[in-house]
Biopython code that builds the backbone (N, CA, C, O; Angstrom):
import numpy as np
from Bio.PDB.StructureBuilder import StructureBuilder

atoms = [
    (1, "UNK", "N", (91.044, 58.847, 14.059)),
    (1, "UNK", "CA", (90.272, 57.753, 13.498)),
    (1, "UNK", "C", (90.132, 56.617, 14.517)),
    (1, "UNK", "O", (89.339, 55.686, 14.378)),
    (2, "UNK", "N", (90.794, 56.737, 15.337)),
    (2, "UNK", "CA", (91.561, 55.220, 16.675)),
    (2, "UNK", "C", (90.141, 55.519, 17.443)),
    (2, "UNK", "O", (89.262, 54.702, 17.719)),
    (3, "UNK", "N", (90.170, 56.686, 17.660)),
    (3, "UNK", "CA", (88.676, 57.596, 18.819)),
    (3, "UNK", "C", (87.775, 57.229, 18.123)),
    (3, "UNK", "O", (86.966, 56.710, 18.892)),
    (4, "UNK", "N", (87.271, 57.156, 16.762)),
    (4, "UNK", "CA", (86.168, 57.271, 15.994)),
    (4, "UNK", "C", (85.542, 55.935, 16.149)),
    (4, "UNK", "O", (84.352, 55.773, 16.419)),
    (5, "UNK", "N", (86.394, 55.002, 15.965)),
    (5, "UNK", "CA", (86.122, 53.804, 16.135)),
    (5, "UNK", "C", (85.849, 53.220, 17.141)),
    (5, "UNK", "O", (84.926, 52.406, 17.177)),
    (6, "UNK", "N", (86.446, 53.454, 17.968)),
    (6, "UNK", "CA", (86.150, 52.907, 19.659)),
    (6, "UNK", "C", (84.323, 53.490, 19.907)),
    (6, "UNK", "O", (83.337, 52.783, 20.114)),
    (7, "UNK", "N", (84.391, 54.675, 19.811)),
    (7, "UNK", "CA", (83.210, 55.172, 20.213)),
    (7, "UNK", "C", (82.610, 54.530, 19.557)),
    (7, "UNK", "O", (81.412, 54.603, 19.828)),
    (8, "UNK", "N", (82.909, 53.708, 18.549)),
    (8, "UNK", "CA", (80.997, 52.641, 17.790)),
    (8, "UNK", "C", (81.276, 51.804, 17.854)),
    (8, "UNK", "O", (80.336, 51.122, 17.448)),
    (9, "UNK", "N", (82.517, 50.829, 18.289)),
    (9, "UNK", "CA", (82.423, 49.771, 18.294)),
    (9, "UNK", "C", (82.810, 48.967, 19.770)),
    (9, "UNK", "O", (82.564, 47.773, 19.942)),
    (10, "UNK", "N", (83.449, 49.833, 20.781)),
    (10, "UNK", "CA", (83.437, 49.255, 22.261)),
    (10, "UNK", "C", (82.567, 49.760, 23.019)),
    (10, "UNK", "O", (81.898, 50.788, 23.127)),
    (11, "UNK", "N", (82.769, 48.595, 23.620)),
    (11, "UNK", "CA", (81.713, 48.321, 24.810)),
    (11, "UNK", "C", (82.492, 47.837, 26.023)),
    (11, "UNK", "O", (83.636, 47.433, 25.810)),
    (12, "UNK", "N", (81.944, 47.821, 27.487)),
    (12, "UNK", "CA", (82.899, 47.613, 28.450)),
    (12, "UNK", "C", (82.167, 46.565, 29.623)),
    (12, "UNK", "O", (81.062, 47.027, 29.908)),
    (13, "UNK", "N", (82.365, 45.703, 30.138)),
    (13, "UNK", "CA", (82.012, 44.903, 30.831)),
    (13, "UNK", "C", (82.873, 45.449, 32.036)),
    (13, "UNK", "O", (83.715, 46.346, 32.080)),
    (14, "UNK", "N", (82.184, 44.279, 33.353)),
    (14, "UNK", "CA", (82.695, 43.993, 34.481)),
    (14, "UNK", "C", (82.860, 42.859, 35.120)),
    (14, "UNK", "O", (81.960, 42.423, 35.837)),
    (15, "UNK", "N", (84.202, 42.117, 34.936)),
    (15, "UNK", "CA", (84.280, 41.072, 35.779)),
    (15, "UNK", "C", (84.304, 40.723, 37.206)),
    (15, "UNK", "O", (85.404, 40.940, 37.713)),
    (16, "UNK", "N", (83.519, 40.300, 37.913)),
    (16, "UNK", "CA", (83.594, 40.440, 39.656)),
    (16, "UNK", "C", (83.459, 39.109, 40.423)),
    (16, "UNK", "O", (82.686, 38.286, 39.933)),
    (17, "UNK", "N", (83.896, 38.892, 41.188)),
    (17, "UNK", "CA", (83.643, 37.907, 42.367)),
    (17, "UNK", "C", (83.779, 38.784, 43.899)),
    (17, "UNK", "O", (84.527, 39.580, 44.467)),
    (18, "UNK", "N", (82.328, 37.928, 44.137)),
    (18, "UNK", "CA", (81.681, 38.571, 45.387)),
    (18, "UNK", "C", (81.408, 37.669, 46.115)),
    (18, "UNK", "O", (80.675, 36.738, 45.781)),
    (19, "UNK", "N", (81.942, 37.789, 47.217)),
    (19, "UNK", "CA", (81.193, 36.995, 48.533)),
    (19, "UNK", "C", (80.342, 36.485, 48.973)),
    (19, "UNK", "O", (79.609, 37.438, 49.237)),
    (20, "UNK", "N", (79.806, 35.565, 49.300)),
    (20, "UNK", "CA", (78.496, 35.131, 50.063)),
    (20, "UNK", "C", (78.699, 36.200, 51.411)),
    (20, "UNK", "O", (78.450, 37.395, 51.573)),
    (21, "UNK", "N", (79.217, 35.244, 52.185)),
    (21, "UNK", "CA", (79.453, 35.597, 53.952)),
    (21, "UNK", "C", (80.495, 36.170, 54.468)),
    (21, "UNK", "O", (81.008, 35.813, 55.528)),
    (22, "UNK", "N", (80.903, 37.131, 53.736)),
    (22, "UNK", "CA", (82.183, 38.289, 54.087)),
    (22, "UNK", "C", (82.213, 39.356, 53.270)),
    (22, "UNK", "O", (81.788, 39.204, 52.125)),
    (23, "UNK", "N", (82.726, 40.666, 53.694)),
    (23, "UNK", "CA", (82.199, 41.771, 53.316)),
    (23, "UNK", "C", (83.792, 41.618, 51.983)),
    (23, "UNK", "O", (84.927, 41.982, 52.290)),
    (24, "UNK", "N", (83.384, 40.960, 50.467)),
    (24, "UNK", "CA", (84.986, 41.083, 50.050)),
    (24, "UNK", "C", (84.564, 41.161, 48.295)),
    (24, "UNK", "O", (83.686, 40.393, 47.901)),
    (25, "UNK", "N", (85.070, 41.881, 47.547)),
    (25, "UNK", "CA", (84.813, 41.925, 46.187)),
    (25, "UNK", "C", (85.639, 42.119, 45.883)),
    (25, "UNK", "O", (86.643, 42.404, 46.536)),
    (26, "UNK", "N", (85.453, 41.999, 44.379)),
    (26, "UNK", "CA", (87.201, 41.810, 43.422)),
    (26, "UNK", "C", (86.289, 42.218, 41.980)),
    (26, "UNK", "O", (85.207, 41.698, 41.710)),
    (27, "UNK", "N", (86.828, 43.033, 41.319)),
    (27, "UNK", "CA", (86.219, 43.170, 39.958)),
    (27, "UNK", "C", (87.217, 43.846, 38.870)),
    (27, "UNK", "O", (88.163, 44.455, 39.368)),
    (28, "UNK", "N", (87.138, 43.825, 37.484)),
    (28, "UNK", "CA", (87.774, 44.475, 36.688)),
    (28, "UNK", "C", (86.928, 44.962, 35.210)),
    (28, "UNK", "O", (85.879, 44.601, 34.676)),
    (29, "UNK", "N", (87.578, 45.581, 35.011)),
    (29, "UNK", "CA", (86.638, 46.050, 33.780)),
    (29, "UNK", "C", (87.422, 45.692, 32.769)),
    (29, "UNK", "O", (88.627, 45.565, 32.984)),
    (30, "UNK", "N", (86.864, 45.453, 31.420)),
    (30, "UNK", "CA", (87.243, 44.839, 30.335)),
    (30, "UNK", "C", (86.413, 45.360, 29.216)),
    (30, "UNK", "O", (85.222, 45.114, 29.020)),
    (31, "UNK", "N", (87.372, 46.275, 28.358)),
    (31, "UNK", "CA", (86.379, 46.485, 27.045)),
    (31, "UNK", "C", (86.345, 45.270, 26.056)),
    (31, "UNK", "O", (87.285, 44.476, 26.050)),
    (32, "UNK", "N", (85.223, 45.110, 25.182)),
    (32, "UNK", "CA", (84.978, 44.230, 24.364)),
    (32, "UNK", "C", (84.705, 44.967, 23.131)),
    (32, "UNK", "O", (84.164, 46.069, 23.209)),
    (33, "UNK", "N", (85.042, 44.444, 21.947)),
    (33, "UNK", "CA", (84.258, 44.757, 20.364)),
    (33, "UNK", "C", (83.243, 44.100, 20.220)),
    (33, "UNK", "O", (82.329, 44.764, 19.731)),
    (34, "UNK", "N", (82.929, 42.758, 20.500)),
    (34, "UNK", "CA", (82.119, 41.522, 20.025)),
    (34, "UNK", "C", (81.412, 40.591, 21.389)),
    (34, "UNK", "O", (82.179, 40.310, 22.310)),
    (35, "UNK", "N", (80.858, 40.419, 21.423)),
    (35, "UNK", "CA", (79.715, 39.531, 22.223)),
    (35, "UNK", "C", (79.623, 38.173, 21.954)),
    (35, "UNK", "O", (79.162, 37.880, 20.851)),
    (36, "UNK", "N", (80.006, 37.129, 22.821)),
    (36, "UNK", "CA", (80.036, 35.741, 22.479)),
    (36, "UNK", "C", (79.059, 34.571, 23.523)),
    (36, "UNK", "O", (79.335, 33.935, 24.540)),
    (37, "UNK", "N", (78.122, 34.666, 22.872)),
    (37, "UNK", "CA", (76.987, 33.999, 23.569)),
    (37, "UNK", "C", (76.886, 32.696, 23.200)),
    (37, "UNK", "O", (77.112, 32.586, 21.995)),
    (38, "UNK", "N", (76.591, 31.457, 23.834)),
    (38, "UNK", "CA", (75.684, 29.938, 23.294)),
    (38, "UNK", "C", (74.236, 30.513, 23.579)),
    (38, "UNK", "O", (73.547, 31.196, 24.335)),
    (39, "UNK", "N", (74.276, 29.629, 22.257)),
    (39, "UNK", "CA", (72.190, 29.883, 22.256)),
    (39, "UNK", "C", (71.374, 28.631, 22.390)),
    (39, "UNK", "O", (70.201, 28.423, 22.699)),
    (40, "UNK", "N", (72.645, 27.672, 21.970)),
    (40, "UNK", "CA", (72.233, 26.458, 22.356)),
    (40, "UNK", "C", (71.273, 26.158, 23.749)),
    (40, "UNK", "O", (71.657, 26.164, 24.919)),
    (41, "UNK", "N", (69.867, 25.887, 23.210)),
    (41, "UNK", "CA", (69.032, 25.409, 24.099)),
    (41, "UNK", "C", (68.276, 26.830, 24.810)),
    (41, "UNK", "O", (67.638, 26.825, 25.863)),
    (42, "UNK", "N", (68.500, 27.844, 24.061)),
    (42, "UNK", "CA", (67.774, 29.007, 24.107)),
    (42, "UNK", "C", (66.701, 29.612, 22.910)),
    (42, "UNK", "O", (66.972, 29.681, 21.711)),
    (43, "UNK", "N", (65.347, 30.052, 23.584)),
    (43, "UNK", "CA", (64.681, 29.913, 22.292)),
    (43, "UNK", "C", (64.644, 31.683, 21.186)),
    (43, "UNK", "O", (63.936, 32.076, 20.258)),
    (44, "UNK", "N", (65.683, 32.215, 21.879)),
    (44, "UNK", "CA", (65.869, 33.490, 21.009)),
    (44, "UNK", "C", (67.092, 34.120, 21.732)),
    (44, "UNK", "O", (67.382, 33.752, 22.871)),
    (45, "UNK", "N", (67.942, 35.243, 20.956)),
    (45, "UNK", "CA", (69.487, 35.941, 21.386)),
    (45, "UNK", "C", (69.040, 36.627, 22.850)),
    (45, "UNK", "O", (70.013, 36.979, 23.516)),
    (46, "UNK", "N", (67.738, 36.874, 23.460)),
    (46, "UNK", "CA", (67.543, 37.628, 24.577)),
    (46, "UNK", "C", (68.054, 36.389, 25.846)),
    (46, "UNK", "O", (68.792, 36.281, 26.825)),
    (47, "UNK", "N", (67.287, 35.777, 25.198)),
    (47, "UNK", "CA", (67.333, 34.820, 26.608)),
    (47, "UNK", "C", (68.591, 33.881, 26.903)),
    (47, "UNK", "O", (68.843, 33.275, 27.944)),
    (48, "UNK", "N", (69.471, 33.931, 25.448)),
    (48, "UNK", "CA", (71.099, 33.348, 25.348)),
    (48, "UNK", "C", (71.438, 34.737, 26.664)),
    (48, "UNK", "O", (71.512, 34.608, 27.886)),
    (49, "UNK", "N", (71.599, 36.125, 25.726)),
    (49, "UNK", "CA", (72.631, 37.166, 26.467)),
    (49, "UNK", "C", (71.830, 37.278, 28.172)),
    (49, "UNK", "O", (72.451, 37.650, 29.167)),
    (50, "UNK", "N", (70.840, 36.999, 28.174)),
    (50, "UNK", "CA", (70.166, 36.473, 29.769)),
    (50, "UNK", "C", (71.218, 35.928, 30.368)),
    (50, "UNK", "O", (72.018, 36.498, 31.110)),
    (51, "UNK", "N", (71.204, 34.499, 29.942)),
    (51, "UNK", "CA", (72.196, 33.036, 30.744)),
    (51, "UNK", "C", (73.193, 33.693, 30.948)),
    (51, "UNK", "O", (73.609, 33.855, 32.096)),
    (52, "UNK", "N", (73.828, 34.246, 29.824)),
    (52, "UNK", "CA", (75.296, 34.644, 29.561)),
    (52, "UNK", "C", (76.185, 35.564, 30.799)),
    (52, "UNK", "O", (77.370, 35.731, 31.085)),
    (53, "UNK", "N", (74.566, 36.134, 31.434)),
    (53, "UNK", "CA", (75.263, 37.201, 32.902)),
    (53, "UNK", "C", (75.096, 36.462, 33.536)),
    (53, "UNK", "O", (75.699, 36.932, 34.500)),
    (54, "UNK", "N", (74.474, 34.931, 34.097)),
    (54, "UNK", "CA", (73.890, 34.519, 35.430)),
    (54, "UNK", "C", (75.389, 34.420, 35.943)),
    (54, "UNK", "O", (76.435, 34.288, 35.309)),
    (55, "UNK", "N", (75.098, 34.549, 37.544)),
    (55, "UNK", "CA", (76.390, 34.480, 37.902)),
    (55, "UNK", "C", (76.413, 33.092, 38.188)),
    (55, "UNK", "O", (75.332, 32.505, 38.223)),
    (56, "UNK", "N", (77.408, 32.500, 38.388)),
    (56, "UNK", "CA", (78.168, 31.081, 38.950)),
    (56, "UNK", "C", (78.574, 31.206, 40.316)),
    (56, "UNK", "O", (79.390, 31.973, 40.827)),
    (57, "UNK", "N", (77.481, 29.850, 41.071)),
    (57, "UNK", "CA", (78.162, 30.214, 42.617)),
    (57, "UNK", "C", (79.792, 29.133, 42.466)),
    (57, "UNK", "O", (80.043, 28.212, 41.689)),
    (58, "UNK", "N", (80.630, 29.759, 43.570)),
    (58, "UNK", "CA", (81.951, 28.967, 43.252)),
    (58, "UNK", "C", (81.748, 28.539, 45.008)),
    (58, "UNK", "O", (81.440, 29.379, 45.854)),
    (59, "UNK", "N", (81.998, 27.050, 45.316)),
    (59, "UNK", "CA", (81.341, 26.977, 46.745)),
    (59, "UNK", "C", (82.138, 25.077, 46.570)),
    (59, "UNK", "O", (82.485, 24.553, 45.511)),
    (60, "UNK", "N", (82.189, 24.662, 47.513)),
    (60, "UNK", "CA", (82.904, 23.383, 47.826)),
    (60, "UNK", "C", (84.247, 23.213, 47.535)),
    (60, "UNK", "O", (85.145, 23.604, 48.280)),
    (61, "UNK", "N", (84.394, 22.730, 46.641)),
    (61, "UNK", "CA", (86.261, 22.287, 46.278)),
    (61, "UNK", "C", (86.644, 23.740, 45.412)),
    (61, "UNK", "O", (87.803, 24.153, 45.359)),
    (62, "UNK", "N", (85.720, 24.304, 44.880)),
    (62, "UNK", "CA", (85.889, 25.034, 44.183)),
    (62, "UNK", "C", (85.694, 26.652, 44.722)),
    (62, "UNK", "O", (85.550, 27.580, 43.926)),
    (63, "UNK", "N", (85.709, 26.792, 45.892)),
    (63, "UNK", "CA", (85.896, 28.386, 46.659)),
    (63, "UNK", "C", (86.901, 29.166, 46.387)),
    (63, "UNK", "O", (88.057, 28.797, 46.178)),
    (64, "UNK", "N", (86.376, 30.573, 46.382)),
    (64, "UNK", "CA", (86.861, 31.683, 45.817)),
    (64, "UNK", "C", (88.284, 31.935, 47.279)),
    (64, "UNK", "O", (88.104, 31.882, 48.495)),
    (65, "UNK", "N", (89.141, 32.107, 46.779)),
    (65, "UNK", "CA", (90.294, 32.209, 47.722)),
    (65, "UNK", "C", (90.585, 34.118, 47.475)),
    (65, "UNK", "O", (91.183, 34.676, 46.555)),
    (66, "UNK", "N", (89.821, 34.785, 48.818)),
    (66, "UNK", "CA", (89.706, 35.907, 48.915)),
    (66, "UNK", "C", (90.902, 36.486, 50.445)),
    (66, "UNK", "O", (90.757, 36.427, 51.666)),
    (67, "UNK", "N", (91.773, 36.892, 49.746)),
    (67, "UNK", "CA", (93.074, 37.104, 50.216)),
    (67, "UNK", "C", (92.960, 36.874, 51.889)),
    (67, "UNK", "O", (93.191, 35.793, 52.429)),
    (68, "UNK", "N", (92.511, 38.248, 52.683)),
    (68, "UNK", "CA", (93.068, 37.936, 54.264)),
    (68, "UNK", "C", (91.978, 37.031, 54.565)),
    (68, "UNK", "O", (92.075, 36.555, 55.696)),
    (69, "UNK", "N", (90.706, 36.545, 53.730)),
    (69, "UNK", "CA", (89.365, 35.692, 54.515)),
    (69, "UNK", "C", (89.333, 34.441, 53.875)),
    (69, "UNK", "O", (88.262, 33.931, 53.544)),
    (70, "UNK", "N", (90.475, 33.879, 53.664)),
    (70, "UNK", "CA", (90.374, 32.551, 53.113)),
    (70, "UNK", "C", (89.498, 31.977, 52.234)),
    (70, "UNK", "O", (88.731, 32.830, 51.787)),
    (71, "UNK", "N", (89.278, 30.769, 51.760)),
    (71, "UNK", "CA", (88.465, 30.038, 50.900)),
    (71, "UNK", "C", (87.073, 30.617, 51.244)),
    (71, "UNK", "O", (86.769, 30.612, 52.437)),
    (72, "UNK", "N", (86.263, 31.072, 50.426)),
    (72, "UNK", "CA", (84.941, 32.223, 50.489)),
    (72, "UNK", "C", (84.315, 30.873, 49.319)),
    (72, "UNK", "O", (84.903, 30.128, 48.535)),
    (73, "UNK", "N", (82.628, 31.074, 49.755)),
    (73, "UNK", "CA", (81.672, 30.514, 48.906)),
    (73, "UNK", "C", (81.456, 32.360, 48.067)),
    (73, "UNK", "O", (81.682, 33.433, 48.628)),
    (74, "UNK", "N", (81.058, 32.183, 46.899)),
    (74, "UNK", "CA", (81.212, 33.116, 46.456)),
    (74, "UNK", "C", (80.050, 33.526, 44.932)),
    (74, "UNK", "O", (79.457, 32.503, 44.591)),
    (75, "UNK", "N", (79.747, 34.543, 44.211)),
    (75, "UNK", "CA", (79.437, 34.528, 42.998)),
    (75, "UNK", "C", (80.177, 35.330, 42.090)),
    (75, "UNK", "O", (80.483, 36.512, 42.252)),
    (76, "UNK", "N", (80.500, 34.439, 40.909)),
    (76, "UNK", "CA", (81.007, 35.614, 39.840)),
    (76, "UNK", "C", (80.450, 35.156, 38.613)),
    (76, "UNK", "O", (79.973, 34.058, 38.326)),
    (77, "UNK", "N", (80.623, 36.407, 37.799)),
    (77, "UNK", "CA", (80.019, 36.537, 36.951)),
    (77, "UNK", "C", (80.363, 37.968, 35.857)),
    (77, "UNK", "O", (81.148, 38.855, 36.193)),
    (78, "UNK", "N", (79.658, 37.966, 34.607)),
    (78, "UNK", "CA", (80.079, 39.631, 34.129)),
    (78, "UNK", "C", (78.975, 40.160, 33.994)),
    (78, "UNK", "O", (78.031, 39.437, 33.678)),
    (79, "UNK", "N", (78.790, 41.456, 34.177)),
    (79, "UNK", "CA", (78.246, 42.798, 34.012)),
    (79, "UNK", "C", (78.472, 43.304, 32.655)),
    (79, "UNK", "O", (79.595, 43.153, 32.173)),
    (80, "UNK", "N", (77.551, 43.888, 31.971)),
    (80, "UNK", "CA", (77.981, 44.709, 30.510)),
    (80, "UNK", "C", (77.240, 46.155, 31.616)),
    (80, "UNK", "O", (76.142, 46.265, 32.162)),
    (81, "UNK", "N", (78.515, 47.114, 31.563)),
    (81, "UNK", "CA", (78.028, 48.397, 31.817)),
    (81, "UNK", "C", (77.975, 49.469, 30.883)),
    (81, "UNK", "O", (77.286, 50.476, 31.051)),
    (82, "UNK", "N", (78.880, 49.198, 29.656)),
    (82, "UNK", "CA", (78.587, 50.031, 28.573)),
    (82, "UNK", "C", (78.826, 49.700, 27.843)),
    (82, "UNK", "O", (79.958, 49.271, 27.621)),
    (83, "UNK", "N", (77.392, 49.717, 26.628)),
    (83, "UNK", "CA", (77.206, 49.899, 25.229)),
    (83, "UNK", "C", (77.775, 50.471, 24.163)),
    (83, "UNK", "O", (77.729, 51.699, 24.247)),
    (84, "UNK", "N", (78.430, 49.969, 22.941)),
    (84, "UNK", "CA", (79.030, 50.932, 21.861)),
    (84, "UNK", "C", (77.683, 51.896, 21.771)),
    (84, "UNK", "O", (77.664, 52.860, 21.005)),
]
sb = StructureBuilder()
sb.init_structure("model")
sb.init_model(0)
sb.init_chain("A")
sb.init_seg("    ")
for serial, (resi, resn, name, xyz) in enumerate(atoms, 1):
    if name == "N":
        sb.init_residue(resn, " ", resi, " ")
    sb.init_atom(name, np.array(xyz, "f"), 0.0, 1.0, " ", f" {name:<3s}", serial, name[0])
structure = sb.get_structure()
Protein backbone atom coordinates (compact mmCIF):
# COMPACT_ATOMS: atom_id res chain seq x y z
CA UNK A 1 0.00 0.00 0.00
CA UNK A 2 3.40 2.35 1.03
CA UNK A 3 4.29 1.65 -3.13
CA UNK A 4 0.71 2.42 -4.12
CA UNK A 5 0.79 5.61 -2.77
CA UNK A 6 4.04 7.01 -3.59
CA UNK A 7 3.44 6.16 -7.20
CA UNK A 8 0.32 8.89 -7.17
CA UNK A 9 1.31 11.05 -4.95
CA UNK A 10 5.35 11.81 -5.26
CA UNK A 11 7.02 13.74 -7.21
CA UNK A 12 10.83 14.55 -7.19
CA UNK A 13 12.66 17.76 -7.63
CA UNK A 14 16.28 18.94 -7.95
CA UNK A 15 18.06 21.22 -5.85
CA UNK A 16 21.36 22.71 -7.51
CA UNK A 17 23.85 25.46 -7.36
CA UNK A 18 25.89 26.11 -10.34
CA UNK A 19 28.58 28.26 -11.19
CA UNK A 20 28.93 31.24 -13.21
CA UNK A 21 32.89 31.11 -13.95
CA UNK A 22 34.10 27.65 -12.82
CA UNK A 23 33.43 24.34 -13.99
CA UNK A 24 31.49 23.36 -10.22
CA UNK A 25 27.87 22.01 -9.38
CA UNK A 26 26.24 20.74 -6.36
CA UNK A 27 22.68 19.28 -6.55
CA UNK A 28 20.28 16.95 -4.64
CA UNK A 29 17.18 15.46 -5.24
CA UNK A 30 14.22 15.75 -3.04
CA UNK A 31 10.87 14.02 -3.30
CA UNK A 32 7.83 16.15 -2.61
CA UNK A 33 3.87 15.27 -2.05
CA UNK A 34 2.70 18.96 -2.39
CA UNK A 35 3.77 22.06 -4.34
CA UNK A 36 4.09 25.43 -2.59
CA UNK A 37 3.90 28.35 -4.81
CA UNK A 38 3.10 32.49 -4.12
CA UNK A 39 0.79 33.69 -6.68
CA UNK A 40 0.86 36.81 -5.25
CA UNK A 41 1.22 39.27 -8.12
CA UNK A 42 0.78 36.48 -10.67
CA UNK A 43 -2.07 36.52 -13.02
CA UNK A 44 -2.76 32.60 -13.06
CA UNK A 45 -0.99 29.06 -11.16
CA UNK A 46 1.22 28.80 -14.61
CA UNK A 47 2.98 31.78 -14.32
CA UNK A 48 3.26 31.48 -10.11
CA UNK A 49 4.93 27.61 -10.79
CA UNK A 50 7.01 29.74 -13.72
CA UNK A 51 8.66 32.26 -10.93
CA UNK A 52 8.78 29.42 -8.58
CA UNK A 53 11.88 27.67 -10.83
CA UNK A 54 13.65 31.06 -11.75
CA UNK A 55 16.89 30.57 -10.49
CA UNK A 56 18.51 33.16 -7.95
CA UNK A 57 21.88 34.58 -8.87
CA UNK A 58 23.92 34.38 -5.38
CA UNK A 59 26.88 37.01 -6.28
CA UNK A 60 28.44 39.87 -3.85
CA UNK A 61 28.30 39.34 -0.04
CA UNK A 62 26.26 36.62 -0.76
CA UNK A 63 28.58 33.99 -3.01
CA UNK A 64 28.21 30.48 -3.27
CA UNK A 65 31.30 29.03 -1.27
CA UNK A 66 32.21 26.09 -3.71
CA UNK A 67 34.73 23.94 -1.83
CA UNK A 68 38.47 23.87 -3.58
CA UNK A 69 37.24 27.36 -5.85
CA UNK A 70 36.31 29.60 -3.21
CA UNK A 71 33.50 32.23 -3.01
CA UNK A 72 31.78 31.51 -6.73
CA UNK A 73 29.04 34.04 -8.22
CA UNK A 74 26.63 31.43 -8.84
CA UNK A 75 22.77 30.23 -9.72
CA UNK A 76 20.48 28.11 -7.75
CA UNK A 77 17.44 27.16 -7.96
CA UNK A 78 14.90 23.84 -8.22
CA UNK A 79 14.11 21.64 -11.03
CA UNK A 80 10.80 19.41 -10.83
CA UNK A 81 12.06 16.26 -12.78
CA UNK A 82 9.31 14.01 -11.86
CA UNK A 83 5.69 14.09 -11.80
CA UNK A 84 3.30 11.88 -9.53
Amino acid sequence: QKDCIRKMFVGQTKLYVKCINVNYESSKADDFYDVSVCVKGCRNIEEALAESIKPERLSGANKYNAEDHGSQDADTGTMYTTFP
